[in-house]
C-alpha positions, 0 to 999 in steps of 0.5 A, spaced: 091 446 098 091 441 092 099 440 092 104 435 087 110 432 090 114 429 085 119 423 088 117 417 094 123 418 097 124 419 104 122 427 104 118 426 099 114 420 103 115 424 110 113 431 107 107 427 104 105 424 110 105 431 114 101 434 109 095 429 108 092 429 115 092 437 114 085 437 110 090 437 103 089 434 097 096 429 096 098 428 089 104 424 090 109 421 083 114 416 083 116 411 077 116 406 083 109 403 082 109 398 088 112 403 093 107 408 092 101 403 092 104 402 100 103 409 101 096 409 098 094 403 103 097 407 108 095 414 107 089 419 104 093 421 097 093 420 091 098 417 087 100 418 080 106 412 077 111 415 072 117 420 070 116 425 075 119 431 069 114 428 064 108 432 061 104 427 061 105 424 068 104 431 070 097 432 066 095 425 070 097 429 076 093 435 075 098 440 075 093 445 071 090 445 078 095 445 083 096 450 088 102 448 089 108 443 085 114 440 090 120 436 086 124 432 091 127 426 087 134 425 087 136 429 081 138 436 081 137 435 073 129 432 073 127 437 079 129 442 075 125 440 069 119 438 072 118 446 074 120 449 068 114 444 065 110 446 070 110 453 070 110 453 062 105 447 060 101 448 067 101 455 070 103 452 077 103 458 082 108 456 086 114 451 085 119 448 089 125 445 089 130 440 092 138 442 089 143 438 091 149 440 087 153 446 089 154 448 083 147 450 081 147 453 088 153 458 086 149 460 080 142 460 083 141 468 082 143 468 076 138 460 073 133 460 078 128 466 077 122 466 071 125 469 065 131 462 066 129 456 070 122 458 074 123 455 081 120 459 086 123 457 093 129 452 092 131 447 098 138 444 100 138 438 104 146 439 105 146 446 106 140 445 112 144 440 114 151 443 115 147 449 118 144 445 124 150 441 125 154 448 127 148 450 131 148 445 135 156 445 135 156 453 137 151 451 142 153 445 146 149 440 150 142 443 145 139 438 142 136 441 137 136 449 135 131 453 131 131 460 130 125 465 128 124 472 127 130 473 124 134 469 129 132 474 134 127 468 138 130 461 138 127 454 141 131 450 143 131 443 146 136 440 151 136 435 157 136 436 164 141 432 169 143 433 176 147 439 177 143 443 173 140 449 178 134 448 176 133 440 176 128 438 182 125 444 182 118 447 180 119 451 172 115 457 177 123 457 181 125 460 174 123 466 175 127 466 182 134 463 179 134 468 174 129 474 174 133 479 170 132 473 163 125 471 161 123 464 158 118 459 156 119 452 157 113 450 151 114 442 152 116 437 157 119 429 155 119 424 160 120 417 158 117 418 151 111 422 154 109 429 152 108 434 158 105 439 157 108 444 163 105 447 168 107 452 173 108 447 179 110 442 174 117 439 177 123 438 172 127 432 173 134 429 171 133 426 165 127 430 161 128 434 155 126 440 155 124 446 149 124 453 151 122 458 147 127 465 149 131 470 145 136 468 143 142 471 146 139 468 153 140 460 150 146 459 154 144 462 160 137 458 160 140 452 159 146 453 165 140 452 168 138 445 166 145 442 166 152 445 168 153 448 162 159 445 158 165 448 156 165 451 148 167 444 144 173 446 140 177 439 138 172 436 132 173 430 129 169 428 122 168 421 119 166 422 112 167 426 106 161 428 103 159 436 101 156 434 109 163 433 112 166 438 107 161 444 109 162 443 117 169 443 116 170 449 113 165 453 117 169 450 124 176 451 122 177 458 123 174 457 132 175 449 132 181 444 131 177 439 126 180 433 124 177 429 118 177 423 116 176 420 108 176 413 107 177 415 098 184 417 098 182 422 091 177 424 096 182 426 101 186 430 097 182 434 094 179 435 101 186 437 103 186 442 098 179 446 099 180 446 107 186 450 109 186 449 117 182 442 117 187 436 117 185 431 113 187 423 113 185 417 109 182 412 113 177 408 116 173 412 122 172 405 124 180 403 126 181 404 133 189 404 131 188 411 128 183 414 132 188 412 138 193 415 134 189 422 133 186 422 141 180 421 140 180 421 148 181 428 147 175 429 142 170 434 144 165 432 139 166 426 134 161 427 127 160 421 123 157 424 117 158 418 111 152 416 107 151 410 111 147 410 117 150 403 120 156 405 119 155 412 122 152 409 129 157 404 129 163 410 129 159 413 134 160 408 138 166 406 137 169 413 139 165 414 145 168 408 148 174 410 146 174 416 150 169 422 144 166 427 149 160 427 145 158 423 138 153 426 134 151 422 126 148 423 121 141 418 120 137 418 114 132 413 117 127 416 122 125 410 125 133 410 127 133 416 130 129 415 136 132 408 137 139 411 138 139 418 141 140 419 148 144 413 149 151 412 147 150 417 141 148 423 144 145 427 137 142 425 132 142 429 125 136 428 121 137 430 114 130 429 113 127 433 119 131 439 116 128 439 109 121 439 112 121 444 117 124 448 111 119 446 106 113 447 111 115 454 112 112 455 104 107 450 104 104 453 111 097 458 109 097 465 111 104 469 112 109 464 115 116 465 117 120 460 119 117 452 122 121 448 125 119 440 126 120 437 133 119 430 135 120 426 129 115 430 126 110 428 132 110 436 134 111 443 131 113 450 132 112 456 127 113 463 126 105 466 124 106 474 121 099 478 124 096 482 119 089 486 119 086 490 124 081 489 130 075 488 125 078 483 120 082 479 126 081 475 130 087 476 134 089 483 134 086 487 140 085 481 143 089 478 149 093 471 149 090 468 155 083 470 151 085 466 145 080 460 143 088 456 141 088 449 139 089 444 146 097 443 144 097 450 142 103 454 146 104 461 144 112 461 147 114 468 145 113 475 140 118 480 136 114 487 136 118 492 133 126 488 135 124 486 141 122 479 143 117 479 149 115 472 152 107 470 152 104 471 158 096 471 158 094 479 158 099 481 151 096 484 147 096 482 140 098 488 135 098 488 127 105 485 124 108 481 131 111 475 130 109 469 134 112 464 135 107 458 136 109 451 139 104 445 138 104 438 141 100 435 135 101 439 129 095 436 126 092 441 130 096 447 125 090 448 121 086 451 127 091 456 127 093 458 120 085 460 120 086 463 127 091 467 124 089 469 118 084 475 116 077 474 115 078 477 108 083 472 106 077 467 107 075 463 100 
């Protein structure tokens, strides 16, 4: 596929980085010359230098052969122009969009179709963002929570520690400890080694664990890898960004939220727009304030500023003064790994949830949702069977009889609503969901082709 991503920042480069090795044909813009000549050294692509919602940098670009345009800069304005550039001059197929602004995204049924401004799919990291923080929020102790198949099939990743029913003995004990629900656990970490489980495979206290289920048995499956905690109810917010504000209001109505805005304008318009949401102005680094407000008695303290030093550093002050939990936002995904698991117990990556997002429409074949795991290193998606026995390679056929991807684990398939976990004798029918995880997601294009029918071929 020959795609054009407009913007080197951090999504464009990581989008860019996920894609080239995937036998894609990479087109990266930027005005920046000197940050795309290291990406260029470092990577398979071309690059092209100028204004990314120029014609003539989109010329440059070869727009009138893409497949696919991806306007990540950081203007709402210039990913606009961009499409409607590429759509009026080029006759790109599909166009895709980062919008930041609320504004625009209010509005967007009525500005965002061909006849107005032709973008195809519109991407919000703040809104991505806020929805994963929820999630995580309503299911405590995950760290991280991906849905499929209209929510019905989830993957979630946790840790194990001591007390959970389930630490110290083999995964085929699951069946045992609870044999009316059904999982898959998909991938064990164990000191930043990937396992890939087995039946006799031990869990141990400390390895994070992903399991695909249905999803109303997350709760249950992890009871048993952990003692499961008590719903978090008393939230703090450190920020007060669209970020913080989202959250914010989509806790307060089942949490007590507390927010925390250093600019005192800020604030008081945050006191206006949050009806149950106590809003102060101040520092989330004064240790007389967050005395003042209990931080002891904090379920969960959110650092959510623009600032990834200042997050981790808030963080960590309020776990020392007695925060149940600390989760922060970080940009940087170099810092992810360093922080999460220690002290700071979840790391929001605003980043990871733009790209999970933006694989599902960049993915060949009937994709639903894609979620991205380990920092990128490994994937799970939703692939949409279609064809019959004699255009497919898949249908009528079991999954134990599957030529997968080494990496590949078939975790889970929605036939009909309902969710059945993979075992080797399923068949597979015409217009299942499957839900695939993959240890090496550079191992996706052998499932894409598995996957498609043999008349979609070129």
């Amino acid at each position: 596929m020959k795609i054009i991503i407009l913007g080197a920042g951090q999504v464009g480069i990581t989008l860019a980085e996920s894609l080239v090795s995937e036998d894609n044909d990479i087109t990266l813009v930027d005005n920046e010359l000197a940050r795309l000549s290291t990406l260029q050294d470092k990577h398979d692509l071309r690059v092209v230098t100028g204004s990314a919602s120029s014609p003539k940098t989109l010329r440059e670009a070869d727009a009138l052969d893409a497949d696919l345009l991806v306007a990540v800069t950081s203007s709402d304005e210039i990913n606009m122009v961009a499409c409607q550039i590429a759509y009026t001059l080029f006759n790109v197929p599909t166009k895709i969009a980062r919008i930041r602004n609320a504004e625009y995204l209010r509005e967007k049924d009525k500005l965002f179709n061909p006849d107005v401004i032709p973008i195809d799919h519109i991407i919000s990291p703040e809104k991505l963002v806020t929805e994963d923080i929820v999630r995580l929020i309503n299911y405590s102790g995950a760290l991280q929570v991906g849905h499929f198949a209209d929510k019905q099939i989830s993957l979630v990743v946790c840790k194990a520690y001591y007390g959970g029913p389930l630490v110290g003995y083999a995964i085929s004990a699951l069946r045992e400890h609870m044999p009316h629900i059904e999982c898959r656990i998909v991938s064990i970490s164990r000191q930043d080694k990937a396992i890939r489980p087995q039946g006799s495979t031990i869990i141990e206290a400390g390895d994070e664990v992903t399991f695909i289920c249905a999803t109303i048995h997350i709760k249950a499956i992890m009871s048993q890898l952990q003692r499961l905690e008590k719903p978090y109810k008393r939230i703090m917010i450190a920020g007060g960004g669209n970020v913080a504000a989202g959250v914010a209001k989509l806790l307060e109505d089942n949490c007590t939220v507390k927010l925390i805005e250093r600019n005192s304008a800020r604030a008081t318009q945050l006191a206006e727009q949050l009806s149950k949401t106590l809003v102060f102005c101040g520092d989330a680094s004064d240790q007389s304030l967050l005395f003042e407000e209990h931080i002891e008695k904090i379920d969960v303290f959110i650092s959510l500023t623009s600032d990834d030093e200042a997050n981790i550093m808030a963080g960590l002050l309020a776990k020392r003064l007695g925060a149940k939990k600390a989760m922060v936002l970080i940009q940087r995904m170099a810092y992810i790994s360093l922080i999460q698991g220690g002290t700071i117990d979840i790391a929001v990556s605003p980043q990871q949830a733009t790209i999970s997002a933006l694989l599902g429409y960049v993915r060949k074949g009937d994709i639903g949702s894609v979620v991205s795991l380990r920092h990128g290193i490994a994937e799970a998606l939703e692939v949409i069977v279609h064809g019959d026995s004699s255009t497919s390679n898949v249908i009528g056929r079991k999954i134990g009889e599957l030529r997968l991807p080494p990496s590949a684990i078939i975790g889970a398939i929605l036939r009909n609503n309902e969710v059945i976990i993979a075992k080797k004798q399923i068949i597979i029918e015409e217009n299942d969901h499957v839900v695939i995880y993959l240890n090496d997601k550079k191992q996706v294009p052998e499932i894409e082709k598995l996957f498609q029918p043999s008349a979609f071929f070129i």
